[in-house]
C-alpha positions in Angstrom: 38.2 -20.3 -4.9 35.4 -22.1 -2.4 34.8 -25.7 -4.2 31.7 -27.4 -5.0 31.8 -29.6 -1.8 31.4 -25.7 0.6 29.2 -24.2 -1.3 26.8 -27.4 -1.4 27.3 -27.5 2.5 27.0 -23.8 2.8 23.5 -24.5 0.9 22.4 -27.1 2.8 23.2 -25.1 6.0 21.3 -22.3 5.1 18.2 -24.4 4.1 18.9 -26.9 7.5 19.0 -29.8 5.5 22.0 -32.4 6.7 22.9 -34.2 4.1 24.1 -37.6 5.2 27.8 -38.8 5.0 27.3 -41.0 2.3 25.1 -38.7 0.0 27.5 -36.0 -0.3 29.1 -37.1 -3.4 25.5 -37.2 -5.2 24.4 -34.2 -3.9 27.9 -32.6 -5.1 26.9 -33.9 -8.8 23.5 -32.6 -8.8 25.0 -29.3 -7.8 27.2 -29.1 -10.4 24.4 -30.0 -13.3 22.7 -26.8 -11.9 25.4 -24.7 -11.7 26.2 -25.6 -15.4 22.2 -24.8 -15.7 22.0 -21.6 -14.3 25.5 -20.6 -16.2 24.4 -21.4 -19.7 20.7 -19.3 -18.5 22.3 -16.5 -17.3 24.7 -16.1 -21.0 22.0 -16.4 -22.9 20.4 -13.1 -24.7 18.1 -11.5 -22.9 14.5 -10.5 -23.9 12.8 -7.0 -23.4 10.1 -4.8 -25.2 12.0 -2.9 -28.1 11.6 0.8 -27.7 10.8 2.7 -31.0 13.8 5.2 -30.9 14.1 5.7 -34.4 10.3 6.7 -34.4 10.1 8.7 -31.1 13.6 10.3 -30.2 14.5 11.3 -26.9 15.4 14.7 -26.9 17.4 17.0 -24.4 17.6 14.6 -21.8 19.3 16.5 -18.7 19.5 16.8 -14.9 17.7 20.1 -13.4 19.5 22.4 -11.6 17.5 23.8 -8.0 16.8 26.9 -9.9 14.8 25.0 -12.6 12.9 22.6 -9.7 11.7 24.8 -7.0 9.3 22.4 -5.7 12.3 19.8 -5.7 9.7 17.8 -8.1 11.3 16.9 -11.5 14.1 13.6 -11.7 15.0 14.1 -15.3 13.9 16.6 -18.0 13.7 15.7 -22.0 11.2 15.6 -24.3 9.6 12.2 -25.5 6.6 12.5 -28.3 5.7 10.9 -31.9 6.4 11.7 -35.1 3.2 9.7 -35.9 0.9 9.2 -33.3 -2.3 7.1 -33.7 -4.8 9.4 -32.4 -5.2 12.7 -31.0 -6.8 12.2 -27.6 -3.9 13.6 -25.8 -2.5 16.1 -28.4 -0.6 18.9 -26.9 -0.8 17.7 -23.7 1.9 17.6 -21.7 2.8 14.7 -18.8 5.7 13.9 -16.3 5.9 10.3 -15.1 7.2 8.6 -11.9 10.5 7.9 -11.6 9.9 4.3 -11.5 8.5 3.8 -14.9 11.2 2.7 -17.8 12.0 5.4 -20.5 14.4 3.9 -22.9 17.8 6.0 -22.9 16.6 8.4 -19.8 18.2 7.6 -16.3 16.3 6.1 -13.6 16.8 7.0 -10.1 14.0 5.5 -8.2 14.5 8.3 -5.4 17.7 6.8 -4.2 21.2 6.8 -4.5 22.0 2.8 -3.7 22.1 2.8 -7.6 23.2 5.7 -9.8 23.9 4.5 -13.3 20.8 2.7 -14.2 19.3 3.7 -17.6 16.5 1.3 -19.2 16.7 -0.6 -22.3 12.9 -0.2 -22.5 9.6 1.7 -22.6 6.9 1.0 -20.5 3.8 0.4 -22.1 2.2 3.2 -20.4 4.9 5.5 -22.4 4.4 4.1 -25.8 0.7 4.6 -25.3 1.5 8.5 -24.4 2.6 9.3 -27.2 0.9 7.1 -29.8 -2.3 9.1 -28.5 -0.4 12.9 -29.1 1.2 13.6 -25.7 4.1 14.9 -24.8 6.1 13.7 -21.8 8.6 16.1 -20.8 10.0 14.7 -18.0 10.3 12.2 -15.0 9.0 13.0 -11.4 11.1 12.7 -8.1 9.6 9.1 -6.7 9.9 8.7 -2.7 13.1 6.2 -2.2 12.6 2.9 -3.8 9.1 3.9 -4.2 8.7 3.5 -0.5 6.3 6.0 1.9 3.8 8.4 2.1 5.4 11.2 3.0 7.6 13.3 0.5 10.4 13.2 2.4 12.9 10.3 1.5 14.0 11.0 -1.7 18.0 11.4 -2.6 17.8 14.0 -4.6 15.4 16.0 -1.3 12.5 16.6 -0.1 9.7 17.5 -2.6 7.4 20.6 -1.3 3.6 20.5 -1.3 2.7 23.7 -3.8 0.5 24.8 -1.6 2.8 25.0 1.0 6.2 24.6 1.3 7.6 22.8 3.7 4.6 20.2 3.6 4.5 17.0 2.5 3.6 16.5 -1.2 2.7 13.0 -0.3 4.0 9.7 -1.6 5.1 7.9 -3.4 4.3 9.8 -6.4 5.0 12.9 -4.7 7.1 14.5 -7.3 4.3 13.7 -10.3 1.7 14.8 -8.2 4.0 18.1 -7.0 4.4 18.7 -10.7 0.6 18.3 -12.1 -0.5 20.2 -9.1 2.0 23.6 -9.6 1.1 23.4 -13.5 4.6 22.3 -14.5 2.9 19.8 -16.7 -0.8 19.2 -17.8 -1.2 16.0 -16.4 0.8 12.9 -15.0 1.7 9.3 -14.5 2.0 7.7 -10.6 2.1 4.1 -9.8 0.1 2.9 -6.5 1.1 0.0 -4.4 -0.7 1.4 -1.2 -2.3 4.9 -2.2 0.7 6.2 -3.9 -1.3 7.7 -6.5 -4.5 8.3 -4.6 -2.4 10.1 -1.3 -0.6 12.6 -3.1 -3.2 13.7 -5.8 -5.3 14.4 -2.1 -2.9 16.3 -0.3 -2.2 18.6 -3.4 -6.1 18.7 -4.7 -5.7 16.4 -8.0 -7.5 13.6 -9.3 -5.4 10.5 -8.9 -7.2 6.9 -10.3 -6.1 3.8 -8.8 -7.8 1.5 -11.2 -8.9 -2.3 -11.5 -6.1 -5.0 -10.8 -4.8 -5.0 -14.5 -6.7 -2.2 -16.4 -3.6 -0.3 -17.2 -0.9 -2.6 -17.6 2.7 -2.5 -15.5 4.4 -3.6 -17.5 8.0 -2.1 -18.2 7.8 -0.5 -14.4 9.7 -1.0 -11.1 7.9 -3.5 -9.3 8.2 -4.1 -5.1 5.2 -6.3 -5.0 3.1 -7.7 -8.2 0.4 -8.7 -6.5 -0.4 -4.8 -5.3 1.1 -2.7 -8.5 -1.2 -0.7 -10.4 -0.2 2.6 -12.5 -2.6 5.6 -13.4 -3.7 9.1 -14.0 -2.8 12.2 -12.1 -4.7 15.4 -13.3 -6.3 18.6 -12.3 -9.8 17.8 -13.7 -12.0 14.4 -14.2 -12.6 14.8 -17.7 -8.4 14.8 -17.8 -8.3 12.0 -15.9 -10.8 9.9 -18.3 -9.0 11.1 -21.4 -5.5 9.7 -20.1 -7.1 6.7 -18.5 -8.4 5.4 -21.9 -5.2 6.5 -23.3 -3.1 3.9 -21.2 -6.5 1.1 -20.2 -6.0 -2.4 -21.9 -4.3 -5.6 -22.0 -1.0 -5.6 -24.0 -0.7 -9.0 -24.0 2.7 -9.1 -21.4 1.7 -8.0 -18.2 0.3 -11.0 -16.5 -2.1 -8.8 -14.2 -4.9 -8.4 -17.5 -6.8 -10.7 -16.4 -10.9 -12.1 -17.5 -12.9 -8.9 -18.1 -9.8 -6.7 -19.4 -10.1 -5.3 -22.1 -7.9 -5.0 -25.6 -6.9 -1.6 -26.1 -9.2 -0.7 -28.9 -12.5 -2.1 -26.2 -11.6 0.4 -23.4 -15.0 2.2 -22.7 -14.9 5.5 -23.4 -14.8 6.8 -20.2 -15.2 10.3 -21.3 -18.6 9.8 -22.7 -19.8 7.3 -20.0 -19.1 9.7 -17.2 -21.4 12.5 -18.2 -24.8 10.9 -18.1 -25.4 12.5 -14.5 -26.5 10.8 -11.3 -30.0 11.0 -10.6 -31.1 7.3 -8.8 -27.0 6.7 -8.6 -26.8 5.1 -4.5 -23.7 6.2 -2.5 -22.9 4.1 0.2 -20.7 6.0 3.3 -18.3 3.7 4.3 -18.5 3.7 8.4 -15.4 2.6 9.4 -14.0 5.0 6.6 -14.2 7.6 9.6 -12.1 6.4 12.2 -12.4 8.3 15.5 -8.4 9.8 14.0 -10.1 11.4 11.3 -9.1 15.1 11.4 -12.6 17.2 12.4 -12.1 19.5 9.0 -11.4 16.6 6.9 -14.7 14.9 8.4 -16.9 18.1 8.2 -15.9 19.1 4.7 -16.6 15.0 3.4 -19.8 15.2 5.2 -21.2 18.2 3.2 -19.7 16.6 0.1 -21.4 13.4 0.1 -24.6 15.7 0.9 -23.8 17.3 -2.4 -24.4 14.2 -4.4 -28.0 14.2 -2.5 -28.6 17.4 -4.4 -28.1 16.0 -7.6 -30.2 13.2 -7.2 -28.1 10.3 -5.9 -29.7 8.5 -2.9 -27.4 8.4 -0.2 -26.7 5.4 3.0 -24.4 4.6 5.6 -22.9 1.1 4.8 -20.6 -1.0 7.2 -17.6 -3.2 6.6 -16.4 -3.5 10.3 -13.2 -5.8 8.5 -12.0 -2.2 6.9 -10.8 -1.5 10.2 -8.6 -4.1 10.5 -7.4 -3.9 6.7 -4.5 -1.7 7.1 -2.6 -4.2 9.3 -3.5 -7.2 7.0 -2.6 -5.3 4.2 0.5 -4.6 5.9 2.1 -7.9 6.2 0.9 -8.5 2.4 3.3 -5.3 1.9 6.1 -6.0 3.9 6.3 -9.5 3.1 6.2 -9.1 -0.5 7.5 -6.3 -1.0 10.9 -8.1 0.7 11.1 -10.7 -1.9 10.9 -8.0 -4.8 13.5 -6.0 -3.0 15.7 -8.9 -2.3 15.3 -9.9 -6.1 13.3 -12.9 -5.2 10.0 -12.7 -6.7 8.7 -15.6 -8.5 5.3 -17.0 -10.4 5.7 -13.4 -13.2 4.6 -13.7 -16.5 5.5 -10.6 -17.8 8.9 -8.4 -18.6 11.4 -8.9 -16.2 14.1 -5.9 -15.9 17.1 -8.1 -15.6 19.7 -5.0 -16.5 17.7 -3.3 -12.8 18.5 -6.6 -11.3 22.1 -6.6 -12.6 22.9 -2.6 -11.2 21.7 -3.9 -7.7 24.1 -6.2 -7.5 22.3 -8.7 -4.8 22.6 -9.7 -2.3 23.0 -6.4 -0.7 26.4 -4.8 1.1 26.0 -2.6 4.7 27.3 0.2 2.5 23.8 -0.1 0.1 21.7 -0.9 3.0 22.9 2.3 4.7 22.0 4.5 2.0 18.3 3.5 2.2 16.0 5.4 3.4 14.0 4.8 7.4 10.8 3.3 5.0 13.4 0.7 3.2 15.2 -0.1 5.8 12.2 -1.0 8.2 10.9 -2.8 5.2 13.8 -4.8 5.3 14.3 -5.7 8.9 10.3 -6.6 9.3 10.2 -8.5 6.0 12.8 -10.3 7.0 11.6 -10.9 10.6 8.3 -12.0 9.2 9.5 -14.8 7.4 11.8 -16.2 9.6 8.9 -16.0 12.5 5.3 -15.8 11.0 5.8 -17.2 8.0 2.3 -18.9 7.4 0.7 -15.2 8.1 1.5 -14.3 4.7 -1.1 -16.6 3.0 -3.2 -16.3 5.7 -3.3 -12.7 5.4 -3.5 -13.1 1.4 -7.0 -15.0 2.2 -8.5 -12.4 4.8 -8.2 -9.9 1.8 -9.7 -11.4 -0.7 -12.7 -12.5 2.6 -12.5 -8.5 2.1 -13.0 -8.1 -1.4 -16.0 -10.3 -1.0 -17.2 -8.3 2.1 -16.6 -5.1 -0.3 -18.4 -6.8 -3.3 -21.8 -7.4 -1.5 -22.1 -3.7 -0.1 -21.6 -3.2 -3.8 -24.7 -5.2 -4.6 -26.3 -2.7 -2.9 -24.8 0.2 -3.9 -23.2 1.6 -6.8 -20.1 3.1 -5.1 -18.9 3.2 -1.7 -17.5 6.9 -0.5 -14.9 8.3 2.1 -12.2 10.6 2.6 -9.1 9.2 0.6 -6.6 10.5 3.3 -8.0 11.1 7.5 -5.8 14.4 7.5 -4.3 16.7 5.6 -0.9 17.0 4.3 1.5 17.6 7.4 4.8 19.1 7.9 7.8 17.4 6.4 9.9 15.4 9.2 13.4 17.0 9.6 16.1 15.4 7.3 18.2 14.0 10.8 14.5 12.8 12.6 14.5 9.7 14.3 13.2 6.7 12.5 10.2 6.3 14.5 9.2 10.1 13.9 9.7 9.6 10.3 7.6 6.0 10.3 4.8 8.1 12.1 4.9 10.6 9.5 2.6 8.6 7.1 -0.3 8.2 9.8 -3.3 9.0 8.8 -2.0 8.6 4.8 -3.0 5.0 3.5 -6.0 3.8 6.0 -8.3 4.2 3.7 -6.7 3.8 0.7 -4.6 0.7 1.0 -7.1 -2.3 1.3 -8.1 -1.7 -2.4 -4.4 -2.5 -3.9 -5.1 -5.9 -2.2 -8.8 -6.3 -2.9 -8.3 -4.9 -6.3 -11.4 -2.4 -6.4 -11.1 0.6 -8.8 -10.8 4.1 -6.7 -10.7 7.6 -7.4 -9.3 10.5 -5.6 -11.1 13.4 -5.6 -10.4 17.4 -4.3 -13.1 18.3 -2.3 -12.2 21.6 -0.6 -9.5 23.3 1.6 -9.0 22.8 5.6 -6.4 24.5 7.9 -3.5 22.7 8.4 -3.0 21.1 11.7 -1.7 23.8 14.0 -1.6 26.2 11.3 -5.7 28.2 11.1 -3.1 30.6 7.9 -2.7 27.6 5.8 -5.2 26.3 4.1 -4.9 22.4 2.4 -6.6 20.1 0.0 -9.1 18.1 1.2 -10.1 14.5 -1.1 -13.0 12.0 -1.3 -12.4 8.7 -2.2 -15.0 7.0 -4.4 -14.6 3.3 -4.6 -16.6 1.0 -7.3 -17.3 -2.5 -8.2 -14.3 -4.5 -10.4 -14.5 -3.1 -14.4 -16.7 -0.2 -13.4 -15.1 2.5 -13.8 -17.1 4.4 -15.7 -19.8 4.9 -12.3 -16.6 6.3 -10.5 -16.1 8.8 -12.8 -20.1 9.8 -13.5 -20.4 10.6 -9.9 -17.3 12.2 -9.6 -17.6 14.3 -12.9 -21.2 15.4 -11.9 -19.8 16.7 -8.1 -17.0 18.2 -10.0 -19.6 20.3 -12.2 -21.6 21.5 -9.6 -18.7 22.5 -7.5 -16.4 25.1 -7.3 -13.7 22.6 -5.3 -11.5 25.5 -3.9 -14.5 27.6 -2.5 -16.6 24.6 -1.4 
C-alpha cells in the first residue's frame, strides 16, 4: 500500500513543487484532511434528474441485427412515448436520437467500444420534452466514436452509409441520426453539434439540421467533450419540421448552466412555426466572402450562387459582406476544440453548473489504460496526443484563442447590424468516399476537409445556424452520382425566427432536388 508521505511527493512531483525538508510533515497532514474530504464526497448519494419510468415505459429495447440497419445507422431500437403528453405538437411523429444523449434504462454506446456496459440513470431534457409534446422516439442513432469527426467512418459498431450513396460518408458526428431521418427510418431526429455535427451531416444527406443559440435547447442530460461548444437540435426533412421540433425542445430548464440572459422559459419560446412564414420581401442577405474559399468545390459554389439569387426573386436585397477573421476561425476554433475537449475527455472539466453524469465518469475508469487508448478511434486519439501537447507547450493559447472568438462574434455581430442573416455553403464539398477501415491516420484526419470550415466558428461564437438542402452535384470523381448540396444561413443571437423565414420562403419556392 503506497503511504501518505509517496503519494504527497508523487503530487508534488507531478505539479514541480519541492516541498522543503522541514514542511513535509505539514504538507503530509493537509493531505490527509483532503483525502478524508474527497472520501466522505465521493460516499455520499449522488444527484441526477429522475426519469419518469412509471409514466413513459421503455419498451422493446434491443440491439439491431445488420439485416434490420442497412445503412449501419441505428445504436439501439425501443420505443419511448407518453401515456400523457402535454401537447400535441409532435403527435405521431417519430424521432431517433444521437447516441450521446441519456435515455434512462437504454444502453449507451457513444460509437465506441472503450466502454460497453454503460446504461443512464437519466433522461435528457431533450427526451422528456419529446414525448411530453406526442412524439415517439423509437430509437438511438450510431454517433461517430466518442462523438469525434466528420466523417461517418469511426464508429465501433461500422461505418454508417450516406442513403444516397453507399459507400459515402453520412457525415459526423451525427451521422447515424442524420443517415436515419434522411432514408425515412424515422420522421425526424435529434443531433448534438460541437463543430457542425448537426449542420455537416443534415448537408451531405439533404436535411435540415439547426445549430441554435448558445443555450436555446438545453444539454443537459447529454455527453459532453467541451461545454463551452455543446449545443443539441433538430434534424428533419422539411423547415416547417424543423420549427415544430425546435419549439418542442427551446427553453431554459433551469439546470443547464448554458440558458443564459435572453433564453427563454419553455412556455415563452416564439412560435417559430408562425414567425417563419411571413415571407421575405426587404429581408437583406449578406454573402459571406471568405465563406468561399478558393477549396470550395466548383458545383457546390455554382449551385449556392444561383440559390442566394433565389432569395433576390422573392424580394430579399442581396450583398457581399466581409469578415476576413472567418478565414482564420477554423484554426482558432481548433485549439478551443482540442484543448477542451481534452479536459472533458480526461474527466477534468471544471466551472459546470448543471447535471454531471458521474455513473459515465465511473465506467471510464480514469485515468485511462494503453488497452482503452488503443481502442479509440484516429479522431480520439489525435485529440489526445494534441490536447495534451497543447497544454504542456502553449498553454496560454487557450485563453488567448478563447478572446480572438469572441473578437469574432463581435466582428460577426456588426455585419449583422447590417444585415439580417449572413449566407454560405454549410459544407465546401460534398460528401466523399468513406476512408478504408485499415487507412493511415493522416488519410483518415484528411477525410473531414472541407466539412467544418464554415460551420465551426459559430459553436464558439454562439450565432444560431441553419442547414439547408439546396440541390444535388456530382460527386467528386463520380459525374453518375449525384449529392446534396446545403446553404448555411447564419443570424444574429435569439433570432431564430429570421433563419427560418428565409429559409421557409426558399424552401417554398423550390423544388430542392430539381433546383
Amino acid at each position: 500500500m503506497t503511504s501518505t508521505r509517496d503519494k504527497l511527493l508523487s503530487v508534488a512531483k507531478s505539479v514541480s513543487f519541492e516541498i522543503p525538508e522541514n514542511e513535509l510533515e505539514d504538507y503530509e497532514a493537509l493531505l490527509v484532511r483532503t483525502e478524508k474530504t474527497l472520501e466522505t464526497v465521493a460516499a455520499m448519494d449522488d444527484y441526477q434528474p429522475e426519469p419518469a419510468k412509471t409514466i413513459n415505459d421503455r419498451n422493446a429495447v434491443y440491439f439491431p441485427q445488420p439485416a434490420d440497419n442497412p445503412l449501419g445507422a441505428w445504436a439501439w431500437r425501443f420505443e419511448l412515448s407518453s401515456f400523457s403528453a402535454r401537447s400535441s405538437i409532435l403527435k405521431g411523429k417519430t424521432l431517433c436520437l444521437k447516441d450521446n444523449i441519456c435515455v434512462a434504462g437504454v444502453p449507451c454506446l457513444l460509437g465506441t467500444d472503450t466502454l460497453r456496459d454503460w446504461t443512464p440513470l437519466t433522461d435528457a431534457t431533450v427526451v422528456s420534452r419529446i414525448i411530453d409534446a406526442g412524439g415517439i422516439i423509437t430509437g438511438k442513432a450510431v454517433c461517430e466514436n466518442l462523438s469525434r469527426g466528420a466523417v461517418s467512418s469511426t464508429a465501433a459498431t461500422g461505418p454508417v452509409h450516406n442513403p444516397y450513396a453507399r459507400g459515402y460518408s453520412a457525415g459526423g458526428s451525427s451521422s447515424g441520426t442524420a443517415a436515419l431521418v434522411a432514408s425515412g427510418a424515422t420522421d425526424m431526429g435529434i443531433g448534438c453539434d460541437q463543430g457542425g455535427s448537426i449542420r455537416i451531416p443534415a448537408a451531405l444527406t439533404g436535411l435540415y439540421g439547426f445549430k441554435a443559440t448558445t443555450g436555446l435547447v438545453p444539454y443537459t442530460g447529454i455527453v459532453s467533450n467541451d461545454a463551452s461548444l455543446d449545443y443539441v437540435g433538430p434534424i428533419t426533412t422539411t423547415c416547417l419540421d424543423n420549427a415544430l421540433l425546435l419549439e418542442a425542445i427551446a427553453g431554459a430548464d433551469g439546470v443547464d448552466d448554458r440558458s443564459g440572459p435572453g433564453i427563454p422559459l419553455p412556455n415563452d419560446v416564439p412560435r417559430y412555426s408562425d414567425l417563419m412564414k411571413r415571407g421575405i420581401e426587404g429581408l437583406r442577405i449578406g454573402v459571406l466572402k471568405e465563406g468561399l474559399p478558393v477549396e470550395a468545390d466548383r458545383n457546390i459554389e455554382k449551385k449556392f450562387r444561383n440559390a442566394v439569387m433565389v432569395f433576390q426573386r422573392l424580394g430579399a436585397s442581396v450583398q457581399e459582406v466581409s469578415v476576413p477573421l472567418h478565414s482564420h476561425a477554423r484554426g482558432v476554433y481548433s485549439v478551443l476544440s482540442k484543448m477542451g475537449n481534452h479536459m472533458g475527455m480526461l474527466g477534468q472539466a471544471t466551472g459546470r453548473r448543471q447535471a454531471m453524469l458521474t455513473d459515465l465518469f465511473e465506467k471510464k475508469n480514469l485515468p485511462y489504460t494503453p488497452e482503452v487508448v488503443d481502442k479509440m478511434s484516429v479522431m480520439s486519439k489525435e485529440g489526445l496526443l494534441s490536447g495534451e501537447f497543447a497544454w504542456q507547450r502553449y498553454a496560454t493559447v487557450y485563453p488567448r484563442a478563447v478572446n480572438i472568438m469572441r473578437k469574432l462574434k463581435d466582428l460577426y455581430d456588426n455585419v449583422l447590424s447590417s444585415v439580417d442573416v449572413m449566407v454560405m455553403p454549410t459544407t465546401l464539398l460534398p460528401a466523399t468516399l468513406l476512408p478504408d477501415k485499415d487507412a493511415s491516420p493522416l488519410v483518415q484526419m484528411d477525410a473531414a476537409r472541407g466539412m467544418t470550415e464554415n460551420t465551426c466558428p459559430f459553436n464558439a461564437t454562439g450565432h444560431p445556424a441553419l442547414a439547408i438542402p439546396i440541390g444535388l452535384v456530382p460527386a467528386q470523381g463520380d459525374e453518375d452520382i449525384n449529392l446534396p448540396a446545403s446553404m448555411q444561413i447564419v443570424g444574429r443571437w435569439h433570432d431564430e425566427a429570421t433563419i427560418l423565414r428565409a429559409a421557409y420562403a426558399w424552401e417554398q419556392s423550390i423544388i430542392w432536388k430539381e433546383f
